[in-house]
DOKOLVEX-933145 format. One record per atom (N, C-alpha, C): residue number from 1; y, z, x negated; residue in one letter; atom name. Coordinates in nm, 3 decimals. Each point is the difference from the previous one (the first is absolute). Layout:
N
NUM;Y;Z;X;A;CA .
...
***
This chain:
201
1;7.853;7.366;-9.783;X;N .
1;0.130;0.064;0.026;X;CA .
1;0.110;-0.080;-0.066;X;C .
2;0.083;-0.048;0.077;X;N .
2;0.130;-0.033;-0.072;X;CA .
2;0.093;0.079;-0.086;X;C .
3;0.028;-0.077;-0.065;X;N .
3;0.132;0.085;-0.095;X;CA .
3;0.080;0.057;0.015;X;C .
4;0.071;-0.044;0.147;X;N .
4;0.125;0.130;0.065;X;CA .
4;-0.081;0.077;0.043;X;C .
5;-0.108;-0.004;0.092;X;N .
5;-0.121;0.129;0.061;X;CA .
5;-0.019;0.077;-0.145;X;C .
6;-0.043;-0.043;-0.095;X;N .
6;-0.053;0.057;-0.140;X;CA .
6;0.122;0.107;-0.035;X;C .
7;0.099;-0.098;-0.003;X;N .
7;0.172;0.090;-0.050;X;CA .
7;0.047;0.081;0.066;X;C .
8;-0.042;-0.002;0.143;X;N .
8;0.067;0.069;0.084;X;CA .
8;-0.124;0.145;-0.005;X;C .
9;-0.128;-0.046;0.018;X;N .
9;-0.081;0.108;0.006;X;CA .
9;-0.009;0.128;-0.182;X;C .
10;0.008;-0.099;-0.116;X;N .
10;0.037;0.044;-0.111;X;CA .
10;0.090;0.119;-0.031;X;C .
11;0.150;-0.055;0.082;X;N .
11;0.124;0.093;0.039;X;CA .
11;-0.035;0.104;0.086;X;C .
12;-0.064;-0.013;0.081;X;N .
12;0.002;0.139;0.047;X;CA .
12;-0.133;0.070;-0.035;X;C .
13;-0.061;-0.014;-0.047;X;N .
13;-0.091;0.088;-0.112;X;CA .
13;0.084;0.075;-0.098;X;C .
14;0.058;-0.071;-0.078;X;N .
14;0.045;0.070;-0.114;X;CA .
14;0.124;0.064;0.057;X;C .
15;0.047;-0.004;0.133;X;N .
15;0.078;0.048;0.034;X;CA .
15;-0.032;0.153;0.052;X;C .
16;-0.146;0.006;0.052;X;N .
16;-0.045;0.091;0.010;X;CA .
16;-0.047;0.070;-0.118;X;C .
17;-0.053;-0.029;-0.085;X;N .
17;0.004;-0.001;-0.142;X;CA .
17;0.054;0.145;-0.021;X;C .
18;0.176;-0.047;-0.007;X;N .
18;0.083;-0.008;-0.104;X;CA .
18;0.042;0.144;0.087;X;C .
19;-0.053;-0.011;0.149;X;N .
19;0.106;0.090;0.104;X;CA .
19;-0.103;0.125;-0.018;X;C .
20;-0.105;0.015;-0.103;X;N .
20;-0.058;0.105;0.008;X;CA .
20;0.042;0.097;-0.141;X;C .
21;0.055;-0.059;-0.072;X;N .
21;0.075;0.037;-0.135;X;CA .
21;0.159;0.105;0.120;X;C .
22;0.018;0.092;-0.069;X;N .
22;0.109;0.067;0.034;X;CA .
22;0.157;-0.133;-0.001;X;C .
23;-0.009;0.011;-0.139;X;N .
23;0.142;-0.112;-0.010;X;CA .
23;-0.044;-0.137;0.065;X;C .
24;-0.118;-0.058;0.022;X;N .
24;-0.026;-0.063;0.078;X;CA .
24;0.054;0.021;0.188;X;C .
25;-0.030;0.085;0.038;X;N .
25;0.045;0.038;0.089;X;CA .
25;0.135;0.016;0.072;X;C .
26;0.082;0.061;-0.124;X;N .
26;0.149;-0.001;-0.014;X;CA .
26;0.038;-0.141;0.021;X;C .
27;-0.042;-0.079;-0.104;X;N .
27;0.047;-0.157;-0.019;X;CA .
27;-0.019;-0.065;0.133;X;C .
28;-0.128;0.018;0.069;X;N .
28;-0.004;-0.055;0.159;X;CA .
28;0.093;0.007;0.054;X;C .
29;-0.009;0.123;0.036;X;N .
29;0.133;0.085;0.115;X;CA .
29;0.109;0.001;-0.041;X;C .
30;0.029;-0.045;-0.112;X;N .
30;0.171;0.033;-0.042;X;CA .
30;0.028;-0.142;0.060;X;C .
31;-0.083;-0.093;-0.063;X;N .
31;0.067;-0.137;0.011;X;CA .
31;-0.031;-0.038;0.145;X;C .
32;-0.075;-0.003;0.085;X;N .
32;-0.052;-0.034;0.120;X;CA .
32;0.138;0.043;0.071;X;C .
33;0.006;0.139;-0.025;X;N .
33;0.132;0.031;0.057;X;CA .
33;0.141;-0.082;-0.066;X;C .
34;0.020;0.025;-0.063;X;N .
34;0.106;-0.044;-0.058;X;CA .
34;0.030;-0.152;0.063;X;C .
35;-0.115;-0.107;0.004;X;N .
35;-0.012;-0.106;0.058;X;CA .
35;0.080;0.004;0.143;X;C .
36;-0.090;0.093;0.086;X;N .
36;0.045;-0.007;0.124;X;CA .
36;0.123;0.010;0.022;X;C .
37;0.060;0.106;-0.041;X;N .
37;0.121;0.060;-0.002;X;CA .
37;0.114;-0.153;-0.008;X;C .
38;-0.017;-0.063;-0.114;X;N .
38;0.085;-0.106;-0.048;X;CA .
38;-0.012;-0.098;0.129;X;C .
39;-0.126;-0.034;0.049;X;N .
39;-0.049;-0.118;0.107;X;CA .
39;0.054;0.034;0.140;X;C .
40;0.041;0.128;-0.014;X;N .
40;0.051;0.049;0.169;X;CA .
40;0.149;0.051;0.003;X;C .
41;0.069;-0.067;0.052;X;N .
41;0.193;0.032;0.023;X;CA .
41;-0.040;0.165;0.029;X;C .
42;-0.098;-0.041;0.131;X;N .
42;0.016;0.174;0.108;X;CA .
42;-0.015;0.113;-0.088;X;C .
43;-0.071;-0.034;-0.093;X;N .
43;-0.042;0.149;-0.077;X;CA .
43;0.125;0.037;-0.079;X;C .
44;0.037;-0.107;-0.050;X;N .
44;0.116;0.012;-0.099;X;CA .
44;0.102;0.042;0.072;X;C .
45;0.028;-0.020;0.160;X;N .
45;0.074;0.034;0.103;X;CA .
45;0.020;0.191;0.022;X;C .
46;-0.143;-0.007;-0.021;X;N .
46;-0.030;0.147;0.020;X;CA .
46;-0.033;0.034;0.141;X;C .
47;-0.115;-0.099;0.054;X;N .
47;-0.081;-0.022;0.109;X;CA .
47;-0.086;0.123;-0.035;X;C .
48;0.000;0.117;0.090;X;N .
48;-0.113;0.131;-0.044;X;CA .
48;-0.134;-0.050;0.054;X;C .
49;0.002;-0.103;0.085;X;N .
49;-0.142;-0.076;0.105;X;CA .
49;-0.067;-0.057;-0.122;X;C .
50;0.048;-0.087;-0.072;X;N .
50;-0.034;-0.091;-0.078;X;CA .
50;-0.044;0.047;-0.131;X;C .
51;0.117;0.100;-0.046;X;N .
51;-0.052;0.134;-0.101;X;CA .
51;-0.105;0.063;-0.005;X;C .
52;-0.064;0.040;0.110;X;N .
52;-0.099;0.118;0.020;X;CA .
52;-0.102;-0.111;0.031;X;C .
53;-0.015;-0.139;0.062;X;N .
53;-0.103;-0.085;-0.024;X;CA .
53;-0.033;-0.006;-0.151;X;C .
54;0.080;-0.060;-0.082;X;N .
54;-0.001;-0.036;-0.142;X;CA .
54;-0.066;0.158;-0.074;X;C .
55;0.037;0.097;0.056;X;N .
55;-0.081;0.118;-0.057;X;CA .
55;-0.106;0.066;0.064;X;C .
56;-0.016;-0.050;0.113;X;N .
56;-0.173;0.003;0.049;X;CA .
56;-0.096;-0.067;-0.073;X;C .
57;0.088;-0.115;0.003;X;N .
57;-0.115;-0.143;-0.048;X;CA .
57;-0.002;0.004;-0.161;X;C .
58;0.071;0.022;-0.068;X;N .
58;0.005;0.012;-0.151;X;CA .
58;0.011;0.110;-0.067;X;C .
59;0.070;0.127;0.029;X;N .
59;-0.019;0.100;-0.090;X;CA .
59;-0.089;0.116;0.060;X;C .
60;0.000;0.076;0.139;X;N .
60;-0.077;0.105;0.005;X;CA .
60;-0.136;0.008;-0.026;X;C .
61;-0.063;-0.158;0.049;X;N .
61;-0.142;0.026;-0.044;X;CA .
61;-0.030;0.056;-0.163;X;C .
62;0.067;-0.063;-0.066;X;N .
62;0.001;0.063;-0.153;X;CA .
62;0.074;0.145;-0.054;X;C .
63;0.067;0.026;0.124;X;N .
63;0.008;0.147;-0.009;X;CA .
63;-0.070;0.166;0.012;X;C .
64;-0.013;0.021;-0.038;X;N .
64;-0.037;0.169;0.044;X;CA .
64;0.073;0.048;0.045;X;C .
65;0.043;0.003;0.144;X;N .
65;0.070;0.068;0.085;X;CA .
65;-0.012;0.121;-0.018;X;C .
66;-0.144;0.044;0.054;X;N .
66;-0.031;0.124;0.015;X;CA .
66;0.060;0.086;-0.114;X;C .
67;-0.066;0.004;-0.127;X;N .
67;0.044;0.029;-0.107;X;CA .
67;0.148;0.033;0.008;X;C .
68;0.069;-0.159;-0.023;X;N .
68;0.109;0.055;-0.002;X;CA .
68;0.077;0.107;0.104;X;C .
69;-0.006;-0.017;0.121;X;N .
69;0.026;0.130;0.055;X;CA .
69;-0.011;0.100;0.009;X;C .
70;-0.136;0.060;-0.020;X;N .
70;-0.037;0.096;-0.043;X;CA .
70;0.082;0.046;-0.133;X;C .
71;-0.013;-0.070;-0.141;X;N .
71;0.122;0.032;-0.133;X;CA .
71;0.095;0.076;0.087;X;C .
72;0.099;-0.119;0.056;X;N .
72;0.120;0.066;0.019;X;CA .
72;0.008;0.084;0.113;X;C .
73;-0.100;0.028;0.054;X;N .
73;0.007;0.158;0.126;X;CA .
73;-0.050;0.120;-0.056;X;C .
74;-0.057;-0.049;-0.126;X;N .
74;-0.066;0.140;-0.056;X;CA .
74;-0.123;-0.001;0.042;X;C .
75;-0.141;-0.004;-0.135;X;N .
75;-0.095;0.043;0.092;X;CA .
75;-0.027;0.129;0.073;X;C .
76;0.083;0.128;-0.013;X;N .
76;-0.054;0.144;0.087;X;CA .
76;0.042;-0.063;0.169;X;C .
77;0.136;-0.101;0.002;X;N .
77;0.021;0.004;0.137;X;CA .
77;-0.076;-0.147;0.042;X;C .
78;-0.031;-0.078;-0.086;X;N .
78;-0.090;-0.115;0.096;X;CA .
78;-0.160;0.085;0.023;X;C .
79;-0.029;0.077;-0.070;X;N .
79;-0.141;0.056;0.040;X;CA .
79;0.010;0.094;0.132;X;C .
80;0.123;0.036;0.048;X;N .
80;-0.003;0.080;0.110;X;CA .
80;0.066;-0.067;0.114;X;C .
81;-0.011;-0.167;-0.047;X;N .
81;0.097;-0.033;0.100;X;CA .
81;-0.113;-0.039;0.119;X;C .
82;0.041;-0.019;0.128;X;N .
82;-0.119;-0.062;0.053;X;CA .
82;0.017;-0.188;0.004;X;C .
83;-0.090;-0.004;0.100;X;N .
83;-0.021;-0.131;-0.025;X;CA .
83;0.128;-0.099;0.036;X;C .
84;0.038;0.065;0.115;X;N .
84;0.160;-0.069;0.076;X;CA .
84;0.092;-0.008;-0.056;X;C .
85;0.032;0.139;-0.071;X;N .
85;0.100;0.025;-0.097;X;CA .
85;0.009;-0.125;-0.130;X;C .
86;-0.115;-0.056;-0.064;X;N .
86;-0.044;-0.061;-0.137;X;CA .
86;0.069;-0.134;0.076;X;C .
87;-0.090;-0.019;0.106;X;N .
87;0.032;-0.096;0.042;X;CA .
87;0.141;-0.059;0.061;X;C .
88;0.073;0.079;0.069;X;N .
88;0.157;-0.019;0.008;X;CA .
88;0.080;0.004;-0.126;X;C .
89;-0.047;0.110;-0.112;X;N .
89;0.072;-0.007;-0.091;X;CA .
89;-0.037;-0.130;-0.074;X;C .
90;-0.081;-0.064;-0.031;X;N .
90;0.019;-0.133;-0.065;X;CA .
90;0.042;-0.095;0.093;X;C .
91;0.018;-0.045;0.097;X;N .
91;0.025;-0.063;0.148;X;CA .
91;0.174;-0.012;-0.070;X;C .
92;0.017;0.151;-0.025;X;N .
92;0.167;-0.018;-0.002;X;CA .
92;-0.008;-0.012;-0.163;X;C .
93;-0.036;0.007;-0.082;X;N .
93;0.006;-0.020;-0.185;X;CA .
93;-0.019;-0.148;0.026;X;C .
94;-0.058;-0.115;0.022;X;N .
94;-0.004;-0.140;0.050;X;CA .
94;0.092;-0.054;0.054;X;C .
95;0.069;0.046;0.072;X;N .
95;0.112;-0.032;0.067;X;CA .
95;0.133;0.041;-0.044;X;C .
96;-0.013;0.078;-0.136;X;N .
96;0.130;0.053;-0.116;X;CA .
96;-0.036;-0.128;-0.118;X;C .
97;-0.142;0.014;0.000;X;N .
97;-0.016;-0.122;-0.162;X;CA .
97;0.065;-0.124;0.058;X;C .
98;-0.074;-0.058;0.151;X;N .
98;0.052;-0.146;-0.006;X;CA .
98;0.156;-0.015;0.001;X;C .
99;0.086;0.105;0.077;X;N .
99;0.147;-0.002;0.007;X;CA .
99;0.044;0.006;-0.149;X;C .
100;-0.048;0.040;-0.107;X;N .
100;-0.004;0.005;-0.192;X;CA .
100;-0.009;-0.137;0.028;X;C .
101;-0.113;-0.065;0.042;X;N .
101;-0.061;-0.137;-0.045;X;CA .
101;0.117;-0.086;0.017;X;C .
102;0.028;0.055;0.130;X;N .
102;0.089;-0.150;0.083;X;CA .
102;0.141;-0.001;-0.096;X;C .
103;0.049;0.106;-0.032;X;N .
103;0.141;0.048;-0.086;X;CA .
103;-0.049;-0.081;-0.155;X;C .
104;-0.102;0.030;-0.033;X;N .
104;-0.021;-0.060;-0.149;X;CA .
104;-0.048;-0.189;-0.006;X;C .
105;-0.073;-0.032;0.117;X;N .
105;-0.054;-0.117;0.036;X;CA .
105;0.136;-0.109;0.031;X;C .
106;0.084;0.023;0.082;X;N .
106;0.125;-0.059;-0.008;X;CA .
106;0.132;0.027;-0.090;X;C .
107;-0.044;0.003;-0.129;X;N .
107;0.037;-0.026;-0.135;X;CA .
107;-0.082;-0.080;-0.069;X;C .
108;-0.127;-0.058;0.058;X;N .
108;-0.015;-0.091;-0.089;X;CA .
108;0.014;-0.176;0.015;X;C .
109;0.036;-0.043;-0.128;X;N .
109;0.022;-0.136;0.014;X;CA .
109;-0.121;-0.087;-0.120;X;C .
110;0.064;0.020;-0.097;X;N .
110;-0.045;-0.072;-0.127;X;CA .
110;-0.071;0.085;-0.075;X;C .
111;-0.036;0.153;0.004;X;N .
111;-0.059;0.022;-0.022;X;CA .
111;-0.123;-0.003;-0.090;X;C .
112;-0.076;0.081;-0.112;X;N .
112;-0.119;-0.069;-0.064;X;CA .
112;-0.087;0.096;-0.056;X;C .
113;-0.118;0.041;0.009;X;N .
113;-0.071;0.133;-0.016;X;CA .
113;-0.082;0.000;-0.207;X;C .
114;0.040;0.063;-0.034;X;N .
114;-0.036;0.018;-0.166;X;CA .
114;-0.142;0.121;0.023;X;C .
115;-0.117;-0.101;-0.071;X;N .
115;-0.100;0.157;0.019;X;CA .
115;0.002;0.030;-0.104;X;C .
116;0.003;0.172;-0.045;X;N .
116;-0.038;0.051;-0.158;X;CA .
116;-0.169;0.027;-0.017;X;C .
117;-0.028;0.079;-0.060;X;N .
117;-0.131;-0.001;-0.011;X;CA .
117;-0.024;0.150;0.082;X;C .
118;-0.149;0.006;0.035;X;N .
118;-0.037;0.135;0.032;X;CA .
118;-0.050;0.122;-0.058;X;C .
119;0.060;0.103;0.017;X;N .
119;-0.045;0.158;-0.066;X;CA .
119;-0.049;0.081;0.080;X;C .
120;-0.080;0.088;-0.083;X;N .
120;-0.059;0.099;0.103;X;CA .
120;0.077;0.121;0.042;X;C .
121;0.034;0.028;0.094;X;N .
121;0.063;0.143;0.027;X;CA .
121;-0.026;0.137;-0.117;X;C .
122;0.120;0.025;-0.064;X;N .
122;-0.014;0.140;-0.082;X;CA .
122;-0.027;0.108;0.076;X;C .
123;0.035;0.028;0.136;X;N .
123;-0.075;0.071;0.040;X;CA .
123;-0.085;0.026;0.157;X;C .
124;-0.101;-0.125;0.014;X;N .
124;-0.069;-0.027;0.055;X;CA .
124;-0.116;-0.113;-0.035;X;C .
125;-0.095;0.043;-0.035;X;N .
125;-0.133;-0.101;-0.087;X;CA .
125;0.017;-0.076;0.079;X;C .
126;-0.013;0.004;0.159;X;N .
126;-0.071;-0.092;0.056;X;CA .
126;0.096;-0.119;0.043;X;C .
127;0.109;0.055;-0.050;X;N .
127;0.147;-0.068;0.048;X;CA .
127;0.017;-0.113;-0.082;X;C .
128;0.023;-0.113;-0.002;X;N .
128;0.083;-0.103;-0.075;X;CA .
128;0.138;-0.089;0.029;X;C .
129;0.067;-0.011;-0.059;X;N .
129;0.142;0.007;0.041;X;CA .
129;0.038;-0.224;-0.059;X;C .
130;0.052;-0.025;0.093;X;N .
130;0.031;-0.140;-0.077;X;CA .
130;0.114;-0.030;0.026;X;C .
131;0.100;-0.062;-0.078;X;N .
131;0.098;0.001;-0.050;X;CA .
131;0.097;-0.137;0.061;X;C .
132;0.074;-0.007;0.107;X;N .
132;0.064;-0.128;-0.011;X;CA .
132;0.173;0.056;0.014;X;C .
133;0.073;-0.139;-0.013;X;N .
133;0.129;0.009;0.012;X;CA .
133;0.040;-0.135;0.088;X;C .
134;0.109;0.071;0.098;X;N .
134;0.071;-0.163;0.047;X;CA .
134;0.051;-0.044;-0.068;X;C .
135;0.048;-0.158;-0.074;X;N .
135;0.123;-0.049;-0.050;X;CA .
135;0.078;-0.072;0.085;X;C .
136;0.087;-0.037;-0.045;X;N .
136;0.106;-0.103;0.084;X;CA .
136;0.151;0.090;0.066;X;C .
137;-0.010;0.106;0.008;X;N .
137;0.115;0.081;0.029;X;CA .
137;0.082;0.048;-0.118;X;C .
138;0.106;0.028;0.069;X;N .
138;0.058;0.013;-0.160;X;CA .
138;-0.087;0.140;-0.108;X;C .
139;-0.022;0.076;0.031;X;N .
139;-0.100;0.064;-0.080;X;CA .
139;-0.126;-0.001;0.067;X;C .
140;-0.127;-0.015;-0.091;X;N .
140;-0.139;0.031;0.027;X;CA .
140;-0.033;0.138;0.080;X;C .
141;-0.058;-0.004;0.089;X;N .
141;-0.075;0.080;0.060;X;CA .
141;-0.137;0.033;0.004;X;C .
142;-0.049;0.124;-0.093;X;N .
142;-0.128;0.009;-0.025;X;CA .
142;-0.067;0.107;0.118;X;C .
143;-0.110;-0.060;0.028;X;N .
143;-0.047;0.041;0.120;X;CA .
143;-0.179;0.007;-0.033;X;C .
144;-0.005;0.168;-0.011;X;N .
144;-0.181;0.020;-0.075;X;CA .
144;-0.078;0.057;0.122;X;C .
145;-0.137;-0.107;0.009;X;N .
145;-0.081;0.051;0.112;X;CA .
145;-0.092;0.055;-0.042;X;C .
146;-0.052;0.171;0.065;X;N .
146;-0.066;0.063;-0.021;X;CA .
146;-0.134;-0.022;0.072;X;C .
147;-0.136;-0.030;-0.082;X;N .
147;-0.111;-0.055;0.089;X;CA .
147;-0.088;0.075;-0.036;X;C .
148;-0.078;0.061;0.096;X;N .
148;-0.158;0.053;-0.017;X;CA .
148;-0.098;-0.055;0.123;X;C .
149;-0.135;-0.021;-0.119;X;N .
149;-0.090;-0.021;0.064;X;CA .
149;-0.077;-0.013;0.112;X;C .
150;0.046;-0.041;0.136;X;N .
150;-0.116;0.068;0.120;X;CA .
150;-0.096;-0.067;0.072;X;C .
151;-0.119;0.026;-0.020;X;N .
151;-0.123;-0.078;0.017;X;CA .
151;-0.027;-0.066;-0.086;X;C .
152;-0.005;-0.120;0.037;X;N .
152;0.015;-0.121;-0.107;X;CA .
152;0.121;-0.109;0.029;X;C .
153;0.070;0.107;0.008;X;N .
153;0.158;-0.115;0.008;X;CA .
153;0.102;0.146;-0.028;X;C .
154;0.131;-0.083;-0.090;X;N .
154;0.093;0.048;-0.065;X;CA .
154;0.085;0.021;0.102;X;C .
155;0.103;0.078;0.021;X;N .
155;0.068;0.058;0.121;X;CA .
155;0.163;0.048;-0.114;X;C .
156;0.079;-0.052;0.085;X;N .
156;0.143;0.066;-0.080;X;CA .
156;0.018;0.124;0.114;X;C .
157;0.053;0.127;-0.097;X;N .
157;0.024;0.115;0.071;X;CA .
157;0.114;0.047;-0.016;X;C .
158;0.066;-0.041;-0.176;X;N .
158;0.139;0.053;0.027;X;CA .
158;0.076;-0.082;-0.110;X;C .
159;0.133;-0.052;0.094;X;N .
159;0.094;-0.091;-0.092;X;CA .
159;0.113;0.087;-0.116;X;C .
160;0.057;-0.048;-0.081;X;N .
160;0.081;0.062;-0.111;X;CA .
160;0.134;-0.087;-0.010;X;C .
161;0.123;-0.001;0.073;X;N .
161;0.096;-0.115;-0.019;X;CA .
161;0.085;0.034;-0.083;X;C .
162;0.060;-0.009;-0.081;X;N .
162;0.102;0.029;-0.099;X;CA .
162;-0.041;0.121;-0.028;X;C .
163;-0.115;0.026;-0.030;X;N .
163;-0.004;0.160;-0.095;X;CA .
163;-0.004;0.072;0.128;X;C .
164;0.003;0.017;0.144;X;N .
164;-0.024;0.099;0.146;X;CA .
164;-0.157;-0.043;0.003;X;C .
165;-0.086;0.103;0.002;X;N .
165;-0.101;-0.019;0.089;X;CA .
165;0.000;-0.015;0.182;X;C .
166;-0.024;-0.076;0.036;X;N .
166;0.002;0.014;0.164;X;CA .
166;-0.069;0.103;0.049;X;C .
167;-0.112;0.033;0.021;X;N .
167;-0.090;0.135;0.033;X;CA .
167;0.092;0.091;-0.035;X;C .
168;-0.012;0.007;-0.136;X;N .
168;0.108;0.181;-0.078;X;CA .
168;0.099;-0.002;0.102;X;C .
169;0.107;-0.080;0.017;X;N .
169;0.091;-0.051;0.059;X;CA .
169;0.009;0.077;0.102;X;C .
170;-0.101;-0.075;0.119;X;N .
170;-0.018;0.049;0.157;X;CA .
170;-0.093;0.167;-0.023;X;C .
171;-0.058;0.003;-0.078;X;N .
171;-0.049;0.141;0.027;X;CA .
171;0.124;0.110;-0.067;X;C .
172;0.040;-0.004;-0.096;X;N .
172;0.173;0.115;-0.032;X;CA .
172;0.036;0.018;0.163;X;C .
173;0.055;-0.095;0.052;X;N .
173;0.076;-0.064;0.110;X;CA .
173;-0.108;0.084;0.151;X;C .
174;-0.090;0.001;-0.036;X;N .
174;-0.072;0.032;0.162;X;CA .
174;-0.080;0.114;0.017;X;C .
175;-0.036;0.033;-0.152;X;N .
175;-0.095;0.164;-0.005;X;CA .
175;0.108;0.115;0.021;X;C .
176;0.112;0.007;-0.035;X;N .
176;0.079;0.118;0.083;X;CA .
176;0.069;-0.025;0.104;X;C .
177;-0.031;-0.109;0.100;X;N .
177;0.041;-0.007;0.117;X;CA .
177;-0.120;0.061;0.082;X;C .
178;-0.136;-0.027;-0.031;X;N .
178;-0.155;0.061;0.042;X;CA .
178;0.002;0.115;-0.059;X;C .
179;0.018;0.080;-0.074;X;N .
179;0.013;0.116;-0.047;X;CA .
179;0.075;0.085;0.084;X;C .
180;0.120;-0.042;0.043;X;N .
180;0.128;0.074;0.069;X;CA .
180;-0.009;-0.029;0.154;X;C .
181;-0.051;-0.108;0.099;X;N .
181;-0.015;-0.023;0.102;X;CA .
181;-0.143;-0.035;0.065;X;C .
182;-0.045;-0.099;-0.114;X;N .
182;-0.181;-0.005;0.062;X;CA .
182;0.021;-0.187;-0.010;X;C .
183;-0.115;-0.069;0.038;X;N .
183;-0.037;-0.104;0.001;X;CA .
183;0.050;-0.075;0.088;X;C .
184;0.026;0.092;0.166;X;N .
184;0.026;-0.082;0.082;X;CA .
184;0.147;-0.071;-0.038;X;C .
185;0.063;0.140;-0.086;X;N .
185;0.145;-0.017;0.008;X;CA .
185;0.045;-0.137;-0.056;X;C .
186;-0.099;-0.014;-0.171;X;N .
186;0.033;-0.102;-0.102;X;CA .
186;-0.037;-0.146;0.083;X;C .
187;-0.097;-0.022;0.120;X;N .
187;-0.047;-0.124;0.051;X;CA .
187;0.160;0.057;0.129;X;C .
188;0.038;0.038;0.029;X;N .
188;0.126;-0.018;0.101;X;CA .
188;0.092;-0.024;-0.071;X;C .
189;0.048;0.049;-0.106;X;N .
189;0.118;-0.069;-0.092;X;CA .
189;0.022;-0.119;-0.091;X;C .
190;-0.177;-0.071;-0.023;X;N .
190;-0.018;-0.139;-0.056;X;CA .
190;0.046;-0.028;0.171;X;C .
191;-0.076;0.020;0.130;X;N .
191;0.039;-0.084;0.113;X;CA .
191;0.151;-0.020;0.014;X;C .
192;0.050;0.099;-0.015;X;N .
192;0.198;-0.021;0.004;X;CA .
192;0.048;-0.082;-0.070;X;C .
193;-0.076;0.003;-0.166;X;N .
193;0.083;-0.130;-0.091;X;CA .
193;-0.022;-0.089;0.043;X;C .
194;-0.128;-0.049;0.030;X;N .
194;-0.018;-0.147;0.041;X;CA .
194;0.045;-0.047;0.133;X;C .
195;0.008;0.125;0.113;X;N .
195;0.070;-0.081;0.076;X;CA .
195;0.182;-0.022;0.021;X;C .
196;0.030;0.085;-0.136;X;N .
196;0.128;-0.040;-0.002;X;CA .
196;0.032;-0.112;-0.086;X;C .
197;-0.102;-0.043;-0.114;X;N .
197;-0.014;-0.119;-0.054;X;CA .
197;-0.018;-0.103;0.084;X;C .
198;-0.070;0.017;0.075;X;N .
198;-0.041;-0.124;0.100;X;CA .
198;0.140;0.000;0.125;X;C .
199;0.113;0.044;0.000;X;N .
199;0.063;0.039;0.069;X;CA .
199;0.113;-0.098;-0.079;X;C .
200;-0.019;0.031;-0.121;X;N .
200;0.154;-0.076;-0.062;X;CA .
200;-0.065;-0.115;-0.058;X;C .
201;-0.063;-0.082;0.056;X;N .
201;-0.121;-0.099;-0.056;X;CA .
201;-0.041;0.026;-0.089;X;C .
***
């Protein structure tokens, strides 16, 4: 075996390695992304095509979708939801994150990701929480990913940006709209934002 075959095969071992460690994981996906983002005008443009590629291909697989939707619908109403319902309602929660993505993604330039170390959730054992911040803007932006276990691979389920949980966030925001109208209502009124988002580009 040659030495670039050796280096090249080396690197992505320990890359896999490293991507089975929680903050390992973070460190992949933060920077992989972060990379792209810088290498492509369109994204920085606020291309939603190009957006929602870059978050097919790099962040959902490492997400817990499910999970997270479920958090913020409440589990009494995702357990009664049916299957169509789960499924439109994340259909349209995907299509609110990447329009977040595309708004936060074309702000970046120079950019540079700081990892802290990882803790375990105070109140969730199985939870571990790891710690990064953006620099390069005029103030730091600390941004904590919440990871648990599933199978044998680490899954992020819920982000923390300046002190907001995202989940807490969307569930305040959507359990007394399902409470007061029902499920169909909360997946018809994510459909209105986004297509009035997608309306004013």
């Amino acid at each position: 075996m040659s030495l670039v075959a050796f280096g090249l095969a080396h690197g992505v071992a320990v890359a896999q390695t490293a991507a089975q460690t929680p903050d390992g994981l973070v460190k992949q996906v933060s920077t992989e992304v972060l990379d792209s983002i810088k290498a492509d005008k369109a994204i920085q443009g606020g291309d939603t095509k190009r957006i929602l590629a870059l978050v097919d291909a790099k962040i959902l697989p490492h997400v817990d979708f499910d999970a997270m939707t479920e958090f913020a619908a409440g589990k009494a109403a995702w357990s009664q939801a049916t299957p169509d319902q789960r499924a439109r309602l994340q259909d349209e929660f995907k299509v609110m994150l990447v329009r977040q993505y595309a708004a936060a993604f074309a702000q970046v330039r120079d950019q540079s990701i700081e990892f802290g170390r990882v803790v375990k959730s105070p109140d969730n054992p199985g939870e571990v929480i790891v710690r990064t911040k953006i620099v390069g803007q005029r103030d730091p932006v600390p941004i904590n990913y919440y990871l648990r276990r599933t199978g044998d691979a680490w899954k992020i389920h819920d982000l923390d940006v300046l002190g907001i949980r995202l989940g807490l966030s969307y569930q305040q925001q959507w359990v007394p709209i399902i409470k007061a109208k029902g499920m169909d209502a909360l997946i018809a009124e994510l459909a209105q934002r986004n297509k009035s988002a997608g309306a004013k580009g």
